[in-house]
N, C-alpha and C positions, 0 to 999 in steps of 0.2 A: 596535492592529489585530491579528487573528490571523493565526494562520501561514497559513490557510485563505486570508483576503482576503489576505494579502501578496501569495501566491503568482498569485491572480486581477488582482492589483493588478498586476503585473509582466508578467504573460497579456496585459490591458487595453493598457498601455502599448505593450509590443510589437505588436498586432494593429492598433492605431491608425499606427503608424506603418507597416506593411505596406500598411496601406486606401490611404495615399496614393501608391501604387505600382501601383494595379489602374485599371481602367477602368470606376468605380462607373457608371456611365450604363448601358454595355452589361450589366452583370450587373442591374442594374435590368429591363430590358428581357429578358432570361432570365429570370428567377425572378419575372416580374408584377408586379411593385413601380410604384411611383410616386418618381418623381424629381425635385425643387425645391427650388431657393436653393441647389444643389450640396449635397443631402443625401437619403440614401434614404431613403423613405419604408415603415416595416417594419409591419404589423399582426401582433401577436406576442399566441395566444388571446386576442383581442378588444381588447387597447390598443393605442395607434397609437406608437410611437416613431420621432424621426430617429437615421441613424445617416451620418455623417459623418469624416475623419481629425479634425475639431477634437475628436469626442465623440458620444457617446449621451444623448441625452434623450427623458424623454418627454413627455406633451401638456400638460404643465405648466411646461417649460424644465430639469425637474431631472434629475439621473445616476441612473436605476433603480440596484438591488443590481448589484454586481460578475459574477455567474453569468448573469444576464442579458446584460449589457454583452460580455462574451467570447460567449455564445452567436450574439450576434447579428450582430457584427463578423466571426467564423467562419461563419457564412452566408453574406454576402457575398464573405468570402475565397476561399472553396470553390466558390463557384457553377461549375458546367460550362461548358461551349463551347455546350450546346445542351440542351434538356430533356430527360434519358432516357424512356422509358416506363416508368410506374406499377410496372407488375408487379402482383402479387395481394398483401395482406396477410402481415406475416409479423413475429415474436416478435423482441423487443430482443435474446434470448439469440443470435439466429439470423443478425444483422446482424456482416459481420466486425470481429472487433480490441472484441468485446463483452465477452470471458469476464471481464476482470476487477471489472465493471461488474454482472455478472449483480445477483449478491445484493443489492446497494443498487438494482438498477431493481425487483427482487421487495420489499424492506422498503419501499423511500421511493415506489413511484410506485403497484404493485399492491396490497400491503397494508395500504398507506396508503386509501388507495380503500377498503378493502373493511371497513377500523377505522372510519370515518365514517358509513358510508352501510347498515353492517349495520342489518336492519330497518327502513331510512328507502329503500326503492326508489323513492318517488312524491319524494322531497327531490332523487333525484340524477338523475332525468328533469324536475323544474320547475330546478335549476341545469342541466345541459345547456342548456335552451332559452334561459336569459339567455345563454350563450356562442353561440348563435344556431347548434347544431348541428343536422345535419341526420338526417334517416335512413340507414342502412348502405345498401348496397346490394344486399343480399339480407338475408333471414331468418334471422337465428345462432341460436334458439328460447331468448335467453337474456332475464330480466326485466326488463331496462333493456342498450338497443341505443342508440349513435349513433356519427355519426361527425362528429367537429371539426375545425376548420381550424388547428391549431398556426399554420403559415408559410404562405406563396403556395407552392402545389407541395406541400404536407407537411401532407397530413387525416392525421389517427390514429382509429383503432377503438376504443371505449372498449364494454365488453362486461362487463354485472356479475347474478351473481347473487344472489338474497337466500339469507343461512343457513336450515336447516329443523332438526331432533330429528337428522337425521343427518349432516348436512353442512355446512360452514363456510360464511357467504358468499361470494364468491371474482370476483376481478375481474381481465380479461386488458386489456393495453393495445398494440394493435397498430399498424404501421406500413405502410408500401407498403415492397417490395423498393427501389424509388429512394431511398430514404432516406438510407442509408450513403453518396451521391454527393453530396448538400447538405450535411449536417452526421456529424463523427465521431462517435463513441460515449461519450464524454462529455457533446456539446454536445446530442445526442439523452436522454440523460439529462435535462439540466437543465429541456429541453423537458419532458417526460415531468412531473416533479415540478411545472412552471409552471401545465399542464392540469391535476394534481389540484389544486392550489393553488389554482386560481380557480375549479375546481368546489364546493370548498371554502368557500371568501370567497363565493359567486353565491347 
């Protein structure tokens, strides 16, 4: 095991035993979720997992990756008292207790995005639609617009343009101001990499 998974392995254990300390029904019932057989029921970019104090599985019975597993145990940890308001759109850098985070959400989530999908603008609008994303909600004048449903509560902006003779292609990945109130800035991370990832694989 790596030091990486050890560490997520340890994260894991620890947040499984907090889960059975909180009152999973009612943060169900905040965050939109579906609740059954004493296990939340999480659609995480398009796959359905339970997550539960026994474990995280998905619609198969098995343990996803580790970063998932933390990501989504911390959703439920974190959930509020009550649903904040959205806010407007706004940059990973910009969300508190981000800065250390910045450069890997820019290498692994933005130009990652933008390393795939250069010259392929119509490949990363027909993958959008398999994640069943929707239109933004205004005009950003950019060549591929949508917005995706990461979590119940938590759409992200995915915004890309293609390269030209003078310009790089380049690709923004936005959140709501609410954000930072569901999930920290790592577990928004992980999120962030999950979306291109299954942009990706779609």
């Amino acid at each position: 095991m790596s030091a990486e998974n050890s560490v997520y392995e340890q994260t894991y254990q620890k947040y499984l035993s907090d889960l059975a300390g909180i009152d999973i029904p009612q943060a169900c019932q905040t965050l939109g979720l579906e609740y059954e057989d004493g296990k939340a029921v999480i659609n995480f970019v398009g796959r359905t997992y339970t997550v539960s104090p026994q474990g995280v599985e998905n619609a198969k019975g098995l343990q996803p990756e580790l970063g998932i597993c933390v990501g989504l145990i911390r959703y439920l940890l974190m959930c509020p008292p009550f649903p904040p308001k959205d806010g407007g759109w706004t940059t990973f850098r910009d969300i508190k207790g981000a800065g250390p985070l910045t450069v890997y959400w820019a290498n692994d989530v933005e130009q990652a995005l933008s390393d795939v999908f250069a010259g392929r603008p119509q490949d990363l609008t027909t993958a959008s639609e398999k994640l069943h994303a929707a239109p933004p909600d205004q005009d950003y004048s950019y060549d591929v617009q949508f917005q995706v449903q990461a979590l119940s509560r938590m759409p992200m902006l995915v915004l890309f343009n293609d390269g030209d003779d003078d310009f790089p292609p380049k690709s923004t990945v936005l959140f709501r101001e609410s954000a930072g109130t569901y999930l920290d800035p790592e577990c928004l991370a992980i999120l962030g990499v999950a979306v291109v990832q299954s942009l990706i694989r779609a």
